[in-house]
Backbone of each chain as ProteinMPNN parsed JSONL, in Angstrom:
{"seq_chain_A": "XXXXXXXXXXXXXXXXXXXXXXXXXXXXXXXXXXXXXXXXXXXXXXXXXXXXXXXXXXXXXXXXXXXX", "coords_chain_A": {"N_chain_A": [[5.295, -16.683, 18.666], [2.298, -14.545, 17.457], [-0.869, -13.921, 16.727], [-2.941, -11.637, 15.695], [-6.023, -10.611, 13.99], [-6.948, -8.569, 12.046], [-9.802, -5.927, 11.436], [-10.104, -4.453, 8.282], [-11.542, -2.309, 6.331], [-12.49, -1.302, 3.487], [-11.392, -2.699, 1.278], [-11.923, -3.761, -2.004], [-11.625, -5.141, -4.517], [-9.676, -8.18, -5.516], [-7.052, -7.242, -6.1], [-6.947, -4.951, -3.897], [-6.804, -6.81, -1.856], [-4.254, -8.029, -2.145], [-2.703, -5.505, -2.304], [-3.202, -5.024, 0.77], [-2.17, -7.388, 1.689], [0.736, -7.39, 0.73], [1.456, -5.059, 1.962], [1.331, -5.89, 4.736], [2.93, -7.987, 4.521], [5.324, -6.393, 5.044], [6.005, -5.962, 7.397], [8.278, -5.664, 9.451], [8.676, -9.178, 11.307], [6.338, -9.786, 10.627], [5.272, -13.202, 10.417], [3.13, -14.762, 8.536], [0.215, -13.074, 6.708], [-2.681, -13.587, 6.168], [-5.24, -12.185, 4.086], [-8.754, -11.531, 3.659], [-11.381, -11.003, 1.64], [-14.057, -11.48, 1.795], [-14.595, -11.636, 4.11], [-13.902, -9.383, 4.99], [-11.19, -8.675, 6.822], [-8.012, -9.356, 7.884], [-5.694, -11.728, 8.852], [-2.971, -12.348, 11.188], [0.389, -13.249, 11.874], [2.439, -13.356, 13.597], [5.487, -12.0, 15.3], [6.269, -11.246, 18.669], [8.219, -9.367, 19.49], [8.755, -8.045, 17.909], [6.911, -6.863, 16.586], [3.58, -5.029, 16.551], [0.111, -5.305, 17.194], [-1.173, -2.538, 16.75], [0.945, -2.077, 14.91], [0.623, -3.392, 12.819], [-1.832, -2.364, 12.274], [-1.214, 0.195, 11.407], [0.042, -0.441, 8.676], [-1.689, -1.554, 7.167], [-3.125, 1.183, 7.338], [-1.239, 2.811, 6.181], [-1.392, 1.539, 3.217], [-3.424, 2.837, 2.194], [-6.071, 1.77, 3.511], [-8.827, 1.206, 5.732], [-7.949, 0.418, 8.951], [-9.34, -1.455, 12.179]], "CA_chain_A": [[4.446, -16.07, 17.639], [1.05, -14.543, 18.305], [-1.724, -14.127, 16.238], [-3.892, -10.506, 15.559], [-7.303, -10.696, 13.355], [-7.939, -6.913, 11.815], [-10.437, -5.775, 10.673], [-10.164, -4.119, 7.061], [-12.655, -1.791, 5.16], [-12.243, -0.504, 1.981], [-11.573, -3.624, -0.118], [-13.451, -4.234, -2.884], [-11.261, -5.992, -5.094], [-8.605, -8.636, -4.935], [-6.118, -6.259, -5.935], [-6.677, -4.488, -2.754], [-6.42, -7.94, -0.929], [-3.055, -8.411, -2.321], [-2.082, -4.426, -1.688], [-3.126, -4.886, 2.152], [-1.25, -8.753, 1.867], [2.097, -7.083, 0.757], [1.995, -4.491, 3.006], [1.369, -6.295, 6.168], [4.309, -8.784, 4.669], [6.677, -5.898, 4.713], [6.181, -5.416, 8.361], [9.339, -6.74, 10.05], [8.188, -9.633, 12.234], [5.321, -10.668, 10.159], [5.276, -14.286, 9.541], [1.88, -14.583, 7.659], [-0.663, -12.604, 6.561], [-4.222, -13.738, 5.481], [-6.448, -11.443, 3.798], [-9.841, -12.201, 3.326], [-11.724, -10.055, 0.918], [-15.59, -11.224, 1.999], [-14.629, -11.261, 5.303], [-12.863, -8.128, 5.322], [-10.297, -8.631, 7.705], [-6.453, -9.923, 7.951], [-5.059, -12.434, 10.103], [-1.356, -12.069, 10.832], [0.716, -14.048, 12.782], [3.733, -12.19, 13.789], [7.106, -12.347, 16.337], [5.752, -10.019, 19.319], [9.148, -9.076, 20.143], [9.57, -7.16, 16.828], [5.97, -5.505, 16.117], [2.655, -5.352, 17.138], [-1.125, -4.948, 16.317], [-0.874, -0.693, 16.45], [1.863, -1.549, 13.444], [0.171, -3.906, 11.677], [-2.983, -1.849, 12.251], [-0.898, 1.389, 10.723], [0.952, -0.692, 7.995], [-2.883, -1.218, 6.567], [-3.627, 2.563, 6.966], [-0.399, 3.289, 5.089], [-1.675, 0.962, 2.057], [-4.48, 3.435, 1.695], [-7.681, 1.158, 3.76], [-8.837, 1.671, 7.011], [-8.316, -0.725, 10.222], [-10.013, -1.566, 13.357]], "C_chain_A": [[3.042, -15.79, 18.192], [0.508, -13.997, 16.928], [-2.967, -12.656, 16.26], [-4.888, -10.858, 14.348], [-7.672, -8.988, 13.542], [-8.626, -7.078, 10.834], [-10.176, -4.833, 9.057], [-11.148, -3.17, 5.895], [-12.056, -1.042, 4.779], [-11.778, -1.21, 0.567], [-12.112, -3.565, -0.918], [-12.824, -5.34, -4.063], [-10.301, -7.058, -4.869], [-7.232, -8.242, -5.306], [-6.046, -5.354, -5.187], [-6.472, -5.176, -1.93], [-4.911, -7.801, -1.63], [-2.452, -6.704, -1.892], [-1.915, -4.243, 0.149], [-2.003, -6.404, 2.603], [0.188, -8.342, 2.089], [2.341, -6.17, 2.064], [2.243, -4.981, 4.428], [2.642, -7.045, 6.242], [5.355, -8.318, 4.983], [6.88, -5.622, 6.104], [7.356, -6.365, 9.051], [8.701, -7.707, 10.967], [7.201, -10.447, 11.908], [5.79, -12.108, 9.646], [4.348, -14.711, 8.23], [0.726, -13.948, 7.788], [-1.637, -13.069, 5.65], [-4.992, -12.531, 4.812], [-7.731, -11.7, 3.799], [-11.302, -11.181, 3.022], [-13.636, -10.478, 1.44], [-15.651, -11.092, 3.502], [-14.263, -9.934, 6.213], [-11.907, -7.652, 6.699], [-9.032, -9.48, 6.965], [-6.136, -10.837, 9.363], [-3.774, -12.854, 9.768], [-0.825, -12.707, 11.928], [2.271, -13.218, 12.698], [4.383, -12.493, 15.36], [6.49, -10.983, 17.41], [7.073, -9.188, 19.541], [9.337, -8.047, 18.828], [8.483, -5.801, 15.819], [4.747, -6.056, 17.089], [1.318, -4.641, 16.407], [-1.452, -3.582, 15.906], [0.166, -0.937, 14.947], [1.464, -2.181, 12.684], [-0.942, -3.362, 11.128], [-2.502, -0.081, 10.832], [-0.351, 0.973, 9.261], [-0.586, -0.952, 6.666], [-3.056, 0.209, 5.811], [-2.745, 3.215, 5.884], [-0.935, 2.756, 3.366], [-3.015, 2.035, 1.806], [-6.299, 2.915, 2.508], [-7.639, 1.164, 5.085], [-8.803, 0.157, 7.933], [-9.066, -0.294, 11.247], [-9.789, -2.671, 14.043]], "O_chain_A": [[2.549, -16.456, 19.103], [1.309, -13.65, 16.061], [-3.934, -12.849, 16.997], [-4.3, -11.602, 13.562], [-8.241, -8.35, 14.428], [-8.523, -7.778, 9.827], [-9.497, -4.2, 9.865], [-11.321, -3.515, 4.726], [-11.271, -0.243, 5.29], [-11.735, -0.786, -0.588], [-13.255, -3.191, -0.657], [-13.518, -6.282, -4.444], [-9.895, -6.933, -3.713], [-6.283, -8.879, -4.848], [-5.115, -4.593, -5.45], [-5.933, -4.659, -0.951], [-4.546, -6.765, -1.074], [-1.61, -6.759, -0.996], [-1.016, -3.652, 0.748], [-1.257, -6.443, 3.581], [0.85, -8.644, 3.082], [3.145, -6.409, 2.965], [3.153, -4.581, 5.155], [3.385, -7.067, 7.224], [6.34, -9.011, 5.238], [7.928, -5.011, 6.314], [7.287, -7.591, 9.136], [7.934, -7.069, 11.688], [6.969, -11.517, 12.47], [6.531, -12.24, 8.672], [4.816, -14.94, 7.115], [0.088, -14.103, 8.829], [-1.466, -12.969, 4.435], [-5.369, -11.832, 5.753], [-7.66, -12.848, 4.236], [-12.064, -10.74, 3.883], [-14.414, -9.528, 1.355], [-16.586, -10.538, 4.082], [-14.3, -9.61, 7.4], [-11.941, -6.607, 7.348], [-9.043, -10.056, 5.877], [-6.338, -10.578, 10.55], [-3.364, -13.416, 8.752], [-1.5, -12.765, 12.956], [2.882, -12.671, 11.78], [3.836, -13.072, 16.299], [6.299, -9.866, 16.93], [6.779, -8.034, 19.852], [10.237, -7.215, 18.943], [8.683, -4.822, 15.101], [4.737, -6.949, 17.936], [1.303, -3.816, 15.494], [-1.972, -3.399, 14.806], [0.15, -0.11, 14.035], [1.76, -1.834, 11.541], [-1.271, -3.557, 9.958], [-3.143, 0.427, 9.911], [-0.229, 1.932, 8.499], [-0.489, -0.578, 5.497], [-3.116, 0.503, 4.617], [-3.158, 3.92, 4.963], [-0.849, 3.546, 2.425], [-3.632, 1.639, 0.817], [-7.373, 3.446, 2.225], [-6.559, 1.133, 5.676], [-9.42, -0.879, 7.685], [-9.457, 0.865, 11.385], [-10.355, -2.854, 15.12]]}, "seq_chain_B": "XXXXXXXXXXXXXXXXXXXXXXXXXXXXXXXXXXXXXXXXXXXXXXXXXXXXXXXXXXXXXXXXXXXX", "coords_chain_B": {"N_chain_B": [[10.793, 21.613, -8.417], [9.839, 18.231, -10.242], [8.213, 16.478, -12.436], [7.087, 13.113, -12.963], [5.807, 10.379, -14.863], [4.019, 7.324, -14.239], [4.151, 4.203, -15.236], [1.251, 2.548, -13.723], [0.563, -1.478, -13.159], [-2.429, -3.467, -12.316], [-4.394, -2.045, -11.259], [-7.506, -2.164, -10.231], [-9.946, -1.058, -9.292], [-11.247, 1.668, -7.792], [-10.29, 1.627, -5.251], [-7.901, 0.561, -5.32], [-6.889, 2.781, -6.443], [-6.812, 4.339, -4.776], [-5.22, 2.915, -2.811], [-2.525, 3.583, -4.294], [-2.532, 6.523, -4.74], [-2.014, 6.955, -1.668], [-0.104, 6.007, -0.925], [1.7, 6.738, -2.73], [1.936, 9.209, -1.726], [2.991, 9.34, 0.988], [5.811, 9.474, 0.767], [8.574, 11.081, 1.017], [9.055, 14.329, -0.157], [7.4, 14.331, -2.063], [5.016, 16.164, -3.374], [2.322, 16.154, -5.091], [0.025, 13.848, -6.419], [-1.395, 12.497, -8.762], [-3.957, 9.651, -9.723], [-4.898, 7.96, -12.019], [-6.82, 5.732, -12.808], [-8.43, 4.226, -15.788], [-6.292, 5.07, -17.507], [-4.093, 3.579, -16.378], [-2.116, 4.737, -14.81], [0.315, 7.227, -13.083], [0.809, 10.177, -12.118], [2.945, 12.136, -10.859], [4.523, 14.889, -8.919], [7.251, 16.191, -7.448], [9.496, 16.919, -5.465], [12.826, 16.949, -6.713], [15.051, 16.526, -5.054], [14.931, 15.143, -2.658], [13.538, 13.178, -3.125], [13.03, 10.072, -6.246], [12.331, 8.942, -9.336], [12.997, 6.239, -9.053], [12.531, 5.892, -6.389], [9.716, 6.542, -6.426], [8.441, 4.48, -7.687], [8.967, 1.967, -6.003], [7.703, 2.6, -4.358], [5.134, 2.418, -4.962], [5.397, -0.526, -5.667], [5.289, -1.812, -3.214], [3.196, -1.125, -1.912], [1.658, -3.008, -3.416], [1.262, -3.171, -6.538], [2.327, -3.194, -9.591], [5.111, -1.089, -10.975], [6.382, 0.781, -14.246]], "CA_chain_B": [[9.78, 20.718, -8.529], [9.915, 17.738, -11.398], [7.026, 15.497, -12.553], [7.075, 11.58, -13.119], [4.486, 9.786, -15.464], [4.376, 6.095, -14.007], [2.713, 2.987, -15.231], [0.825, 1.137, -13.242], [-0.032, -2.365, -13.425], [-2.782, -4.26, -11.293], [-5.254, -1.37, -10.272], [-8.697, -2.579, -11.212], [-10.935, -0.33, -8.848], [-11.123, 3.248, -7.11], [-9.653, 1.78, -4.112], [-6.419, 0.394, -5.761], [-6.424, 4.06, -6.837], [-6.489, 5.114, -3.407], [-4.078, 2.938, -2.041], [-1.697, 3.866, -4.602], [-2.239, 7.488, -4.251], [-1.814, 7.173, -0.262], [1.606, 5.147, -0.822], [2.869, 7.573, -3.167], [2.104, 10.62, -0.729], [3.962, 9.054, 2.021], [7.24, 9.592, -0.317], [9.272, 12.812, 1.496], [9.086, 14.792, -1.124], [6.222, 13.986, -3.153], [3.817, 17.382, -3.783], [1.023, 15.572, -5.487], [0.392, 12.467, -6.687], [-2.538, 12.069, -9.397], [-3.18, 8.309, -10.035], [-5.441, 6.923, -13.031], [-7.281, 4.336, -13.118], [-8.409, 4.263, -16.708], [-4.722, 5.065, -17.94], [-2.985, 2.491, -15.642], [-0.468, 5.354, -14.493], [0.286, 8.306, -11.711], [1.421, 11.777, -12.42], [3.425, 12.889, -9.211], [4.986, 15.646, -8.479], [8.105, 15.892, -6.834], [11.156, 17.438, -4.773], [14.424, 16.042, -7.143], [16.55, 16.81, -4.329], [14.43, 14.519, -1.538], [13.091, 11.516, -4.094], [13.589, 10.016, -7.393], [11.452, 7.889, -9.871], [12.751, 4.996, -8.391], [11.71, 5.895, -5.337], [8.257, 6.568, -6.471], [8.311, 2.891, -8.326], [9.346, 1.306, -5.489], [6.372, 3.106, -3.493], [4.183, 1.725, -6.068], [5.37, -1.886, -5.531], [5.444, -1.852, -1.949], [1.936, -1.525, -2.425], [1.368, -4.385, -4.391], [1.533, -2.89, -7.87], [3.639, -2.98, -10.39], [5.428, -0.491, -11.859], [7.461, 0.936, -14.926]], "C_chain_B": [[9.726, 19.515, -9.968], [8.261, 16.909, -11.292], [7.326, 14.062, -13.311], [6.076, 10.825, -13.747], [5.123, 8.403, -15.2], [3.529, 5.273, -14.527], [2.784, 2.391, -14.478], [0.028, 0.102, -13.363], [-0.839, -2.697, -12.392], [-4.018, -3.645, -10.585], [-6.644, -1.597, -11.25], [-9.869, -2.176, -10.314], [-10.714, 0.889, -7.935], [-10.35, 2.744, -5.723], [-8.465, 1.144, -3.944], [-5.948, 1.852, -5.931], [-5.989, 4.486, -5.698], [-5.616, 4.844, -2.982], [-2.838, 3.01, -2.945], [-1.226, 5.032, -4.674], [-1.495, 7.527, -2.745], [-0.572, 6.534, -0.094], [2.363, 6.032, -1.386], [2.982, 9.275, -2.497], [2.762, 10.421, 0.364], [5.333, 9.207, 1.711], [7.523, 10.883, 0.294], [9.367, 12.818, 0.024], [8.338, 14.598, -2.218], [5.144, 15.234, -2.854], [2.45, 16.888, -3.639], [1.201, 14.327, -6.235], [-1.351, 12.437, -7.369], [-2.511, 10.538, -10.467], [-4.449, 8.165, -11.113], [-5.936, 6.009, -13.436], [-7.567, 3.431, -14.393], [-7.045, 4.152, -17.851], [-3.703, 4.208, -17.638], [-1.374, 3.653, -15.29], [-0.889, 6.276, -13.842], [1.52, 8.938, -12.923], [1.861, 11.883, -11.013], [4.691, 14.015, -9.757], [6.272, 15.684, -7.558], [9.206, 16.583, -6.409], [12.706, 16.659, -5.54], [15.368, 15.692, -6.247], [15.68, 15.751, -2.811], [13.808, 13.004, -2.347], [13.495, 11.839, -5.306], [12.612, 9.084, -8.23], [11.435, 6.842, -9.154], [12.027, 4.637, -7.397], [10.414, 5.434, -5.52], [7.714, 5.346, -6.645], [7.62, 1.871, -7.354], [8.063, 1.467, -4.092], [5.031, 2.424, -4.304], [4.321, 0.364, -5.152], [5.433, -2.143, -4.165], [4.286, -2.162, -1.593], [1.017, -2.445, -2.684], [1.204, -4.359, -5.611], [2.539, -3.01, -8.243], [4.04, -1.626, -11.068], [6.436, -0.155, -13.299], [7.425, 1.955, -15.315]], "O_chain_B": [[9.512, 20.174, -10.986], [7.472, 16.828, -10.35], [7.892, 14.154, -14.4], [5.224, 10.532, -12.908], [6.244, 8.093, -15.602], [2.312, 5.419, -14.41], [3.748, 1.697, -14.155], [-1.152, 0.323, -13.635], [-0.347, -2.394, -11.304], [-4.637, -4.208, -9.682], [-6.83, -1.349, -12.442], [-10.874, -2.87, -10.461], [-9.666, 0.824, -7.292], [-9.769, 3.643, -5.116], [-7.908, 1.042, -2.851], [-4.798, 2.171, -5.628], [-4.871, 4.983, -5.563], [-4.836, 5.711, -2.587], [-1.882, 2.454, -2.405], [-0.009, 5.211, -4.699], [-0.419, 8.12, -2.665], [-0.03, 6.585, 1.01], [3.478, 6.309, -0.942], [3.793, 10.174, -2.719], [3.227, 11.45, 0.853], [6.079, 9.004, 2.669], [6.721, 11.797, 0.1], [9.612, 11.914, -0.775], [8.816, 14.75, -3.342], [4.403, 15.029, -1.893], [1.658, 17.003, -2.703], [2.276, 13.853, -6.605], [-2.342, 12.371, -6.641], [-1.75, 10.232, -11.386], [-5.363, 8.511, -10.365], [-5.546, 5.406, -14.435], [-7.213, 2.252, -14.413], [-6.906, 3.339, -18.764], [-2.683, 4.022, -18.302], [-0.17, 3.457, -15.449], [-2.096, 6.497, -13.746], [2.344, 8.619, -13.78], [1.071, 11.7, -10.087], [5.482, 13.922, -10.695], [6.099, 14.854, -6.665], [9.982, 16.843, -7.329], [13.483, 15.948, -4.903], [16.272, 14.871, -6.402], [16.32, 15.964, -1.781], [13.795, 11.897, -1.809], [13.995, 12.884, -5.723], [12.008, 8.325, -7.471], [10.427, 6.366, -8.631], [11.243, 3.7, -7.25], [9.932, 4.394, -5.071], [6.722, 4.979, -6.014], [6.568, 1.238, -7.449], [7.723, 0.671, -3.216], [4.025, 2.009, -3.729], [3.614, 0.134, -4.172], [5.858, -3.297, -4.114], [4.06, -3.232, -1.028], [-0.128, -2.606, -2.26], [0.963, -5.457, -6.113], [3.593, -2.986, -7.607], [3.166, -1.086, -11.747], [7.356, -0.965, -13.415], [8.345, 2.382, -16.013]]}, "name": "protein", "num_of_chains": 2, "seq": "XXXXXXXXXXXXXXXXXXXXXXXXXXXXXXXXXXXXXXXXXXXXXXXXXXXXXXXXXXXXXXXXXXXXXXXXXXXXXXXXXXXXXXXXXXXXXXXXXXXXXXXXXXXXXXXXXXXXXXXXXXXXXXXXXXXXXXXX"}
């Protein structure tokens, strides 16, 4: 398991923490995803063999909020 | 072309709006997609023959909304 920390803007509520939460959950591979709405980032711990930070980074952009 | 009036539950600022617009435009076959914040529901637009409500729903909750 390995461990990515993205960044996140465009939160503002915690119904966009839970929209960027699910999505990152749906990424195959993800074990857990953090959100963290004052910090505005995600920390995801995920199977390298099955994704990686480019998909967790896009699986954000799909929810509508930008990564970095 | 058909149109879909959805409720949604859970969106409590412009950038729930967003990421529920930007989930339901990723839908093959989705036109347009006008979402509501005030109303709690999306108007979309749609190809019958490439998606289906459910679809759209299920684009919703993927999200992290609810729909019905």
């Amino acid at each position: 398991m390995s461990t990515a920390t993205i960044k996140v803007k465009g939160m503002t509520c915690q119904a966009c923490v839970n929209s960027v939460t699910k999505s990152l959950q749906g990424v195959e591979g993800v074990q857990k995803a953090d959100v963290d709405l004052a910090k505005h980032q995600a920390t995801v711990t995920y199977d390298e063999g099955k994704t990686s930070p480019s998909d967790l980074k896009k699986a954000v952009e799909d929810a509508g909020f930008e990564a970095e």
